[in-house]
BAKOLKE-691334 format. One record per residue (C-alpha): chain; x, y, z. Coordinates in steps of 0.25 Angstrom, whole numbers, plus 5000, padded with zeros to 4 digits. Layout:
% residues N
R chain east north up
R A X Y Z
...
//
This chain:
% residues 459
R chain east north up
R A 5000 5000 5000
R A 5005 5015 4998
R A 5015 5017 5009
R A 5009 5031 5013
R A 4997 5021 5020
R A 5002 5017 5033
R A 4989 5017 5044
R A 4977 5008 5040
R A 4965 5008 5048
R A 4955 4998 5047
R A 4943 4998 5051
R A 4936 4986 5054
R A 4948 4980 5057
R A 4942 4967 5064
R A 4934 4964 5052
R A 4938 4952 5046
R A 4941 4957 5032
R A 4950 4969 5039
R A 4957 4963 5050
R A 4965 4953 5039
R A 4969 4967 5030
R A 4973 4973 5044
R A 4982 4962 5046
R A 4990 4964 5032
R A 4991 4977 5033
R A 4998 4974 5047
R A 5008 4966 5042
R A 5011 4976 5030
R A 5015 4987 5043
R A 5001 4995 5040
R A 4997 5002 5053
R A 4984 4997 5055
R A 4972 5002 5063
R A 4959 4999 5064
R A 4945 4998 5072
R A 4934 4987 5074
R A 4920 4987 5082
R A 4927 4975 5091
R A 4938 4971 5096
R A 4940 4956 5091
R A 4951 4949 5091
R A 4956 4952 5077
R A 4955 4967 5080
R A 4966 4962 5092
R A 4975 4954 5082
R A 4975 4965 5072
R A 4979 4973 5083
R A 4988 4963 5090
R A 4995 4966 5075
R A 4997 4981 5075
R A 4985 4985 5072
R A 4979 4998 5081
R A 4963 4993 5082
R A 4951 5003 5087
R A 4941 4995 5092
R A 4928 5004 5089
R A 4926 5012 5078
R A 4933 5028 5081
R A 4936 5040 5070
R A 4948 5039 5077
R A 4953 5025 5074
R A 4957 5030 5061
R A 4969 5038 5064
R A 4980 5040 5053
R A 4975 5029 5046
R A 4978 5031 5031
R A 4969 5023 5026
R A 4956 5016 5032
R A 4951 5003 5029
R A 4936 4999 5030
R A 4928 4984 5032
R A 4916 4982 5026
R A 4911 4982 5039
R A 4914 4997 5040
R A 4903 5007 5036
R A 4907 5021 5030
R A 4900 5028 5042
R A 4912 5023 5050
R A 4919 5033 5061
R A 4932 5029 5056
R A 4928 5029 5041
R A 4922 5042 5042
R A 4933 5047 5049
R A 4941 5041 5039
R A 4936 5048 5029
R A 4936 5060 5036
R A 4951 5061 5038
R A 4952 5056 5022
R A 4958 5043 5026
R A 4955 5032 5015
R A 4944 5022 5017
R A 4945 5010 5011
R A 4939 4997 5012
R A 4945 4983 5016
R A 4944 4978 5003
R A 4953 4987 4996
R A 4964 4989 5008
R A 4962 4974 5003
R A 4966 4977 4989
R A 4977 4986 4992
R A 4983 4974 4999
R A 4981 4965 4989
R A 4985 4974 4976
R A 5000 4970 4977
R A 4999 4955 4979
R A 4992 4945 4969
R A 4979 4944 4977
R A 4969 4932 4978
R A 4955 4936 4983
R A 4944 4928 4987
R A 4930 4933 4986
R A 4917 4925 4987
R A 4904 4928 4997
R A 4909 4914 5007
R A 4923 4908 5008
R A 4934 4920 5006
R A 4940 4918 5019
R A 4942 4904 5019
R A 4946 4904 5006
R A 4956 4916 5007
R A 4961 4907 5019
R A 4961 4896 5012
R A 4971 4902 5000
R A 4980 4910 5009
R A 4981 4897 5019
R A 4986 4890 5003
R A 4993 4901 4999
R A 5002 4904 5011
R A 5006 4886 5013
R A 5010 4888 4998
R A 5020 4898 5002
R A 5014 4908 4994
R A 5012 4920 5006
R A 5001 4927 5003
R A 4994 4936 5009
R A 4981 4932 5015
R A 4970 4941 5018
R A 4955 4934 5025
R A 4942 4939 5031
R A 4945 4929 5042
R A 4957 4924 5051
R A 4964 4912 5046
R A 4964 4901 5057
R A 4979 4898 5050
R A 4984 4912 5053
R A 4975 4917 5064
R A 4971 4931 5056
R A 4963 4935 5044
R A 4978 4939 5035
R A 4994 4935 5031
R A 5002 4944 5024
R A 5009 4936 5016
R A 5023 4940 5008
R A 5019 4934 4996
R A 5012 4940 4984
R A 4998 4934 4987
R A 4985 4940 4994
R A 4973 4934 4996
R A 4962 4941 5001
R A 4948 4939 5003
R A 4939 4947 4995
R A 4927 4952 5001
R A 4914 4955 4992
R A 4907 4965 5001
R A 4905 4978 4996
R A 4911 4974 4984
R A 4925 4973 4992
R A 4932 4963 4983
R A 4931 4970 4971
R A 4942 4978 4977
R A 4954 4968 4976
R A 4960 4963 4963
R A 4963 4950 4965
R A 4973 4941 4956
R A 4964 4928 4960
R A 4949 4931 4967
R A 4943 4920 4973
R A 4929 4919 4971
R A 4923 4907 4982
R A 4907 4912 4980
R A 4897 4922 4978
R A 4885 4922 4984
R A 4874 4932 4992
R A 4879 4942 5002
R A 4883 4955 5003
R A 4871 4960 4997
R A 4868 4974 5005
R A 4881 4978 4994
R A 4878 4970 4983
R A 4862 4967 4982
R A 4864 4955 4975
R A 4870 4941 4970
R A 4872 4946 4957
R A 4881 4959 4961
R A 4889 4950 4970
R A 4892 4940 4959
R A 4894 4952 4950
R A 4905 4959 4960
R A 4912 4944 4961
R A 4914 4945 4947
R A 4921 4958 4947
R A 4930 4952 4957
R A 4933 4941 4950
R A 4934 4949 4937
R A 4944 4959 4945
R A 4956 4948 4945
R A 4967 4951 4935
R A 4968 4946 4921
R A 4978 4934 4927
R A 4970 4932 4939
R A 4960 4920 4943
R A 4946 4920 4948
R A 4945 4909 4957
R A 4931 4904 4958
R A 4920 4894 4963
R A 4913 4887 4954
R A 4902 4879 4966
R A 4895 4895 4968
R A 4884 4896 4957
R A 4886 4912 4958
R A 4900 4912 4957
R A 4901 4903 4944
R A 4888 4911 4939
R A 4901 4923 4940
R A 4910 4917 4933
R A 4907 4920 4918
R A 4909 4934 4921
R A 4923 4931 4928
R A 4934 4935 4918
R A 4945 4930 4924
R A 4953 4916 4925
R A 4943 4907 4933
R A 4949 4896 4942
R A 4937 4890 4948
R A 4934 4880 4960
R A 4922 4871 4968
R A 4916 4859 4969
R A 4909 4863 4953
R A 4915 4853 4940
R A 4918 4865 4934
R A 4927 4871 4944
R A 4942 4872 4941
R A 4944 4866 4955
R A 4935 4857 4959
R A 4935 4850 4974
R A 4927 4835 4974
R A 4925 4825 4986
R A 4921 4834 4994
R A 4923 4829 5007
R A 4918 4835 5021
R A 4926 4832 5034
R A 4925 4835 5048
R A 4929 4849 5048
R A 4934 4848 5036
R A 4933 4849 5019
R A 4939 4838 5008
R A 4939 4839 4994
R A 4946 4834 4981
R A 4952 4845 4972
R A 4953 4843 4955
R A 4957 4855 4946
R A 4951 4854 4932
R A 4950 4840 4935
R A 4961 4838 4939
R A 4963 4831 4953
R A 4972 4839 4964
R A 4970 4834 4975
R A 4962 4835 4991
R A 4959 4846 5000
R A 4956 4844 5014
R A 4952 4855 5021
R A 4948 4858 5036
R A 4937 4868 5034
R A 4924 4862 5032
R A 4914 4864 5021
R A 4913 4864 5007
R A 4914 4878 5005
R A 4928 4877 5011
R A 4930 4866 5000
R A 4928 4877 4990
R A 4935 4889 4998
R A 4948 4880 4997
R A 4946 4877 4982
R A 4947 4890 4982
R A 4961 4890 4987
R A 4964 4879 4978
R A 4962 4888 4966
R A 4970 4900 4973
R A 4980 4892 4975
R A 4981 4884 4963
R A 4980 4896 4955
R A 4992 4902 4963
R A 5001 4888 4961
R A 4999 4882 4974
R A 5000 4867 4971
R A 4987 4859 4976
R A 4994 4850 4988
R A 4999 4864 4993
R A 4984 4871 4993
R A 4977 4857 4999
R A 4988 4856 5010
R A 4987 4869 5015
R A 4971 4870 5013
R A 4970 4859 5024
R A 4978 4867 5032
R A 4967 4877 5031
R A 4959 4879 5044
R A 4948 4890 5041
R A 4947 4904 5044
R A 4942 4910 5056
R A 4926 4909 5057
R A 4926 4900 5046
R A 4920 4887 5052
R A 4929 4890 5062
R A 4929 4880 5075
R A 4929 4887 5086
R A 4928 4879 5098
R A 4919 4866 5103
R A 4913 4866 5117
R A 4901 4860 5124
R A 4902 4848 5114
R A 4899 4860 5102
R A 4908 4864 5091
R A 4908 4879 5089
R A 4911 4884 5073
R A 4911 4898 5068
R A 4910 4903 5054
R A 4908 4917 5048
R A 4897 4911 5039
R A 4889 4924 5036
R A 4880 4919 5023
R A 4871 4908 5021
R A 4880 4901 5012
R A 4891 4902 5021
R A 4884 4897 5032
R A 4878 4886 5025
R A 4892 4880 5020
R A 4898 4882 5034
R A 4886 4876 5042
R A 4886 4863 5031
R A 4904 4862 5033
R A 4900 4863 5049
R A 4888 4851 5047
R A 4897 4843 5037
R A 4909 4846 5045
R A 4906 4840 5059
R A 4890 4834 5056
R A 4885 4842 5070
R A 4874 4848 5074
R A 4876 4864 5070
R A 4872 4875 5077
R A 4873 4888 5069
R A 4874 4902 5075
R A 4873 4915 5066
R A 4875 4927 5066
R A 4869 4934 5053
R A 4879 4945 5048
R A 4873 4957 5043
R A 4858 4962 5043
R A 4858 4964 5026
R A 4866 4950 5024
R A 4853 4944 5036
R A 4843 4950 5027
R A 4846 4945 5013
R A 4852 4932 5017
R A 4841 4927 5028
R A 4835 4919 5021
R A 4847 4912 5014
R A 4854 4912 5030
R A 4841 4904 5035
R A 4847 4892 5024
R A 4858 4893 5028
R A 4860 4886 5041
R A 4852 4873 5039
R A 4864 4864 5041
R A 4864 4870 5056
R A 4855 4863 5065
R A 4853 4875 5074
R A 4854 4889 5070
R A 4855 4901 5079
R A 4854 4917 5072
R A 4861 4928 5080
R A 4859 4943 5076
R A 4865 4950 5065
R A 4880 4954 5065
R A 4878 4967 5059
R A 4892 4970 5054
R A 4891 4984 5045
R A 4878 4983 5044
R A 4866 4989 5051
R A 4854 4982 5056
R A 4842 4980 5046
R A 4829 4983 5051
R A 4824 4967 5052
R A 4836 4960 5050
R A 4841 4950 5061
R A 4846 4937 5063
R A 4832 4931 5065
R A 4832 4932 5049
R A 4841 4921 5048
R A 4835 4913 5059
R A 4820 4913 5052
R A 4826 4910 5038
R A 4834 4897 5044
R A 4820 4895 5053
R A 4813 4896 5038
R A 4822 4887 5032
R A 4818 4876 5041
R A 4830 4877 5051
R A 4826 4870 5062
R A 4832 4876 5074
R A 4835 4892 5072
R A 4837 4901 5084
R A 4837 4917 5082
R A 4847 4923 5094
R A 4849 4937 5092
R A 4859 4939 5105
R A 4870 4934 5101
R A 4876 4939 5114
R A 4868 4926 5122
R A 4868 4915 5109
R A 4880 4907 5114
R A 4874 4904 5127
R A 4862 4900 5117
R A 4870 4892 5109
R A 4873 4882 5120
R A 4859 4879 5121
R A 4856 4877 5108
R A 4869 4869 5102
R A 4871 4855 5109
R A 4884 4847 5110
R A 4889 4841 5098
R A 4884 4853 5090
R A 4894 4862 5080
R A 4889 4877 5083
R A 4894 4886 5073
R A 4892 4904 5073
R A 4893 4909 5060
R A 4892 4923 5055
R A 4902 4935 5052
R A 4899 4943 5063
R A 4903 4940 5079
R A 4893 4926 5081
R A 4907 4919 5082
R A 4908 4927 5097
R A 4895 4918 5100
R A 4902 4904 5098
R A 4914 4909 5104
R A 4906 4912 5116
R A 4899 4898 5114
R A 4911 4891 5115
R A 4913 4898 5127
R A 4901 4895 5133
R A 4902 4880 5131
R A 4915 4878 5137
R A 4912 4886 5148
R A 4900 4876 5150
R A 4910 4863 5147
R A 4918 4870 5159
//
């Protein structure tokens, strides 16, 4: 970056689309502040690394910064973005401090509405066994590194690429991932079809030598791809993909698959994250990889290796005869994949605790949310983690609750205080159950507090 930009604030620093570009920007000897609602512990690590963090928004806060970097989270009638403006310090988004970062390396972006974390992981994790060093940039922490970035030396950075807000369209990858497309974000983009049409000028921004890496199992996606007008290397489960995974094979907390290219057979993946949809995230890395020259034994040996990401299926603790998961599943796809990984993956009885996130996301996807969690055999909806957002007149978690209840779900509870829902949830799980949070706001803090609660009840 220009030398004359020396102080960077951040604010949202916590976030965990920030806190990972924080952590670059550290080890490149950036003086780095920043502010968040909470202290968390992310806010202490980054601060634990140099960084100076305001808890609580302040005009203040801002300082000498020279620059000023916003989440999505943060609205324009921010104190500190108005103060910002006010002294005619730069505002800029997280997606293009992302940019700048990646401008002088040869990047690798993955987009798509579910799996970008877990696939990014998974083709850092690849890249970096290979020896290649690249730099690595997640919307999660990686269980393998304990935070959400590396800073690598070598000339590769792969970064997730977010879709809100048209954020992706920012970066100019030399490879972008595409892993789906599918119905979210629509307070900015109203529609299926205006997503599908950003996706194709994402992939249509790579270079004239670049590579579009894509799966061919999402109907929308391949319905893309005509307009797509660059090299396609293309991956799934589908006999018209490039790289195909067969045998399919579900293990106790685990993934198996065969892997053929054009046919041609190259060998197993064993992977210990469940699901099917981590059978395709690592396809994914497969094609990254392969395109990058990374022989096959090299890419499955360091895939089974891979652990998960933080708050992806995570196991977090057993107590009281229950196992306690997490996941940031947030969609109804994504929590209809990681409920049928959990039921394939340990054959329990499931209890499913979820905290909608945001009002406009609960009120165009309630009914599609109420489908969602029928692989759970008791379903518990908490209020509505907010985020950015402002309450909608009407809106609440019992939308999701009644849609599940219309679905036919057999045992739904609606538990707006979410302050009081662990000691609830000790009643209604049992022993031998799997108990699992999911949702992208703070509903991880109840089965945290959970697991508490039971062992303090084994003691």
């Amino acid at each position: 970056m220009y030398r004359k930009v020396k102080k960077i604030h951040l604010v949202g620093i916590g976030g965990t689309g920030m806190c990972g570009i924080a952590e670059i920007l550290l080890e490149d000897g950036y003086r780095v502040t920043g502010s968040d609602l909470t202290a968390s512990p992310t806010t202490e690590r980054l601060a634990s690394l140099g960084a100076a963090v305001h808890i609580g928004h302040q005009p203040e806060n801002i300082g000498e910064a020279d620059v000023v970097v916003i989440s999505s989270a943060v609205r324009e009638d921010n104190v500190e973005v108005a103060e910002s403006r006010r002294k005619l310090v730069p505002v800029i988004r997280r997606a293009e401090m992302l940019a700048e970062l990646m401008r002088m390396k040869f990047g690798i972006a993955v987009a798509g509405t579910h799996g970008k974390t877990t696939t990014t992981s998974m083709i850092g994790l690849v890249l970096e066994q290979a020896g290649l060093d690249p730099t690595v940039v997640v919307g999660g922490r990686l269980r393998a590194l304990g935070k959400h970035a590396r800073r690598g030396a070598g000339e590769l950075f792969v970064a997730e690429a977010d879709e809100f807000d048209h954020s992706f369209l920012r970066l100019s990858p030399s490879i972008a991932v595409i892993t789906n497309i599918d119905s979210d974000h629509l307070d900015c983009y109203g529609s299926l079809a205006k997503i599908m049409e950003a996706f194709t000028e994402f992939a249509n921004k790579v270079p004239f030598y670049g590579t579009v890496v894509a799966c061919m199992d999402d109907s929308p996606l391949v319905s893309i791809i005509p307009r797509i007008e660059r090299r396609l290397l293309t991956y799934g489960e589908s006999a018209q993909a490039d790289l195909q995974a067969g045998d399919i094979a579900y293990v106790r907390g685990g993934t198996e698959c065969l892997v053929s290219h054009l046919g041609r057979p190259l060998g197993k993946l064993t992977l210990q994250v469940p699901g099917k949809h981590n059978i395709e995230n690592a396809l994914a890395a497969v094609a990254v990889s392969l395109e990058l020259g990374v022989p096959f034994d090299k890419i499955a040996a360091a895939l089974a290796e891979f652990k998960g990401v933080h708050r992806r299926a995570e196991l977090k603790g057993e107590a009281g005869g229950r196992l306690i998961f997490d996941d940031f599943a947030h969609h109804p796809t994504e929590i209809k994949a990681t409920l049928e990984a959990l039921k394939r993956g340990w054959q329990r009885r499931i209890v499913a605790v979820f905290q909608p996130h945001l009002y406009t996301r609960t009120r165009d996807l309630s009914a599609e949310f109420g489908g969602s969690f029928m692989q759970s055999d008791v379903l518990v909806v908490t209020s509505i983690y907010g985020s950015r957002e402002n309450p909608i007149p009407g809106v609440t978690g019992e939308m999701v609750a009644e849609a599940a209840r219309d679905r036919g779900h057999r045992q739904v509870v609606f538990h707006p205080d979410k302050e009081t829902l662990a000691e609830s949830l000790v009643d209604l799980s049992r022993p031998g159950d799997l108990v699992v949070t999911l949702g992208a706001g703070d509903i991880y803090r109840v089965g945290e507090k959970f697991l508490e609660l039971l062992g303090r009840a084994k003691e």
